[in-house]
N, C-alpha and C positions, 0 to 999 in steps of 0.2 A: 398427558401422561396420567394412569391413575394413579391413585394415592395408594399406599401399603396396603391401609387394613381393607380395601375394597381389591386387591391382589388376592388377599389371605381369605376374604370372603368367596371370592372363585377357585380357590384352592380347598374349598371345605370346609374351612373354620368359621366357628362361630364366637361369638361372645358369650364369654365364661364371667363369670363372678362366683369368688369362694368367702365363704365369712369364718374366718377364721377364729376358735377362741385358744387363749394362751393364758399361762398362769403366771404372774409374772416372779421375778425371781428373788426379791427380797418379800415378798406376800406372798407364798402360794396360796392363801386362804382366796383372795381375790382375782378373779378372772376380766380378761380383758377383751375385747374385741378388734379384729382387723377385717380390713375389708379390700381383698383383690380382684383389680378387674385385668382382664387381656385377652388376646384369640386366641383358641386354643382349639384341638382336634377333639373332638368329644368318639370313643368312650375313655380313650387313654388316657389324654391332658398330661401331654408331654410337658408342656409348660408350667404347668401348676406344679408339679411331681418336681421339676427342677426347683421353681420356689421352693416347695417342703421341703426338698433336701438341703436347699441352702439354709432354709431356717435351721434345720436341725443342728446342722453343722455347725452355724458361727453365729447364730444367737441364743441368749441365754434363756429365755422364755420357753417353757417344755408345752408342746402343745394341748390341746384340750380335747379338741373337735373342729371339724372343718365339714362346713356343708358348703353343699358346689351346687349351682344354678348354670343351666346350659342353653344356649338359643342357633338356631342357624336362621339367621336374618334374611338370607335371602334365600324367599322362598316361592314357590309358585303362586299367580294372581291367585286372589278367592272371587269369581265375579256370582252375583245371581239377578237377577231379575226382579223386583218389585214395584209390581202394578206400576207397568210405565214403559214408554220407549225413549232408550237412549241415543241420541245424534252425535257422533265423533267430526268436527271440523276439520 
C-alpha cells in the first residue's frame, strides 16, 4: 500500500513550506519566527489558508509576513547525454 504523502503526490500536491513571522503579544517590538511544512495544492494552499485562519482565530500572536516556498516533487526524468554510453542491466 502507498503511503499518504506519496497518494497526495499523485494527486497534485507538492511540498509546501511557509515561514512564517508573528509579533508576539506581550512584545510586539519583537518578532518571531515559525516554520511550516505540508502538501498542499499550489496556487491556492488550501491548507496553508486553513493554518492562517486558525492562527488568526485562536492564537494571540498577530501576524507579520508569511513567505511560501512551493515544489512538485514528482516530476519528469531530466536525462542527457554526456560523452559516454550508458548500459541499463
Amino acid at each position: 500500500m502507498a503511503s499518504k504523502e506519496f497518494r497526495l503526490q499523485m494527486a497534485g500536491y507538492g511540498l509546501t513550506t511557509a515561514n512564517i513571522l508573528y509579533r508576539l503579544p506581550d512584545h510586539p517590538a519583537i518578532i518571531q519566527s515559525y516554520i511550516w511544512q505540508d502538501y498542499d495544492l499550489h496556487p491556492e494552499f488550501p491548507q496553508l489558508r486553513r493554518f492562517l485562519d486558525f492562527w488568526a482565530q485562536k492564537l494571540e500572536g498577530p501576524l507579520h509576513a508569511v513567505t511560501v516556498s512551493h515544489s512538485g516533487l514528482i516530476k519528469p526524468a531530466e536525462i542527457r547525454l554526456l560523452n559516454g554510453e550508458f548500459r541499463v542491466h
